[in-house]
C-alpha positions in Angstrom: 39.3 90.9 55.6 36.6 89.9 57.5 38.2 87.0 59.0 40.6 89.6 60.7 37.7 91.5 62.0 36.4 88.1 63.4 39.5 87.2 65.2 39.6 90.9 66.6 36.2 90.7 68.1 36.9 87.2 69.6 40.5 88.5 71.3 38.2 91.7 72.6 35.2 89.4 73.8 38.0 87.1 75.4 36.4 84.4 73.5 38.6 81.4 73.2 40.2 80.9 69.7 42.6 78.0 67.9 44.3 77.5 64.9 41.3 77.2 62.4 40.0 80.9 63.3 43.7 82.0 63.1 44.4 80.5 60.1 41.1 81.9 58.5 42.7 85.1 59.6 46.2 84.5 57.8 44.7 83.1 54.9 42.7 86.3 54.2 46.4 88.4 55.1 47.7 85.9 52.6 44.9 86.9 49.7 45.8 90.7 50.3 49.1 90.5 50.3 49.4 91.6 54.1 52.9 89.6 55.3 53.0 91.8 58.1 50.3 90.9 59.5 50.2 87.6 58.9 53.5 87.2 60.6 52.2 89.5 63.4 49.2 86.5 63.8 51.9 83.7 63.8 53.7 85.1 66.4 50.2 86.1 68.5 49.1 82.1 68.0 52.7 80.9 69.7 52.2 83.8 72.6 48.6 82.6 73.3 50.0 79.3 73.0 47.5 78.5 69.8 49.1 75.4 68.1 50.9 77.1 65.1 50.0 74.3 62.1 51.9 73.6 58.5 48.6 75.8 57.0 49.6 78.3 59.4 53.0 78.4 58.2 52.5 77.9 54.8 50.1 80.8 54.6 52.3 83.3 55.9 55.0 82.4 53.4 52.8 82.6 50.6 51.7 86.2 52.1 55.3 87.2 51.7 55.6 85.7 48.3 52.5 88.0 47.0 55.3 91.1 48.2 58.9 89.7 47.5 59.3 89.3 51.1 62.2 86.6 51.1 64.3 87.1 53.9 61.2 86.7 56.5 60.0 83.5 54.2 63.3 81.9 54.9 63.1 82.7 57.8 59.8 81.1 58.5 60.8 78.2 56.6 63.8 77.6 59.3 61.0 78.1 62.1 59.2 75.4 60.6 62.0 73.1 60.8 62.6 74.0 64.5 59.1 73.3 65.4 59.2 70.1 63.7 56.5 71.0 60.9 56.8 69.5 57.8 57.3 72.0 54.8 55.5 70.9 52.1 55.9 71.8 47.8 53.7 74.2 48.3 55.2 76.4 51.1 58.7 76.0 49.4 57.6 77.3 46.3 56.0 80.3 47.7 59.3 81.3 49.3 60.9 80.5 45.9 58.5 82.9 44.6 59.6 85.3 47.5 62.9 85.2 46.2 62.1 85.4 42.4 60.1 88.6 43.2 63.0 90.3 44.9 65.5 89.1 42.4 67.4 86.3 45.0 67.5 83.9 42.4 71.1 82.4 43.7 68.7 81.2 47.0 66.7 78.9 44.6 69.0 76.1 44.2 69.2 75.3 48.2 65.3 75.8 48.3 64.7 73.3 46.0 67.6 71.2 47.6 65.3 71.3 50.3 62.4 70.8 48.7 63.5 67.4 47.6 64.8 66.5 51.1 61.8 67.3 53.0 59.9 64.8 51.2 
């Protein structure tokens, strides 16, 4: 997680950072299956006022597919549609993941509903 310890050291030096060094960040919170986290960095890029991206997004909600995490992937996923960013195939089948891993399966239809919609 080396890309966390980055961030860290840039927030301490009061270096300025932006979505790429964030999304680095998340990505590496995706890979270890760290949702928390990676939800805690989403909502630290929209306090510093860091442009929160589909990647950003889309990373988180394939953090909490890696853990079954479906009820904050939805939840992202209806963030995404308030802040106007496109959900792609990718991002809806990670939280269709989320829910397969926590046994939601009766949420699948309206994902993919969704999925279809979107594009």
């Amino acid at each position: 997680m080396q890309a966390l310890e980055f961030l860290g050291v840039m927030l301490r030096s009061k270096l300025q950072t932006n979505t790429i060094v964030y999304n680095a960040a998340i990505s590496a919170c995706e890979k270890g299956g760290e949702w928390v986290k990676a939800f805690q960095l989403v909502c630290a890029m929209g306090q510093n006022t860091v442009q929160i991206d589909a990647i950003s997004w889309s990373a988180t909600v394939s953090a909490c597919a890696k853990v079954g995490e479906w009820i904050t992937a939805l939840q992202i996923l209806r963030a995404m549609v308030t802040s106007k960013v496109c959900a792609d195939t990718m991002t809806h089948n990670a939280a269709i993941s989320a829910c397969e891993k926590a046994g939601e399966w009766v949420k699948a239809p309206a994902l993919l509903s969704a999925m279809v919609k979107d594009k």
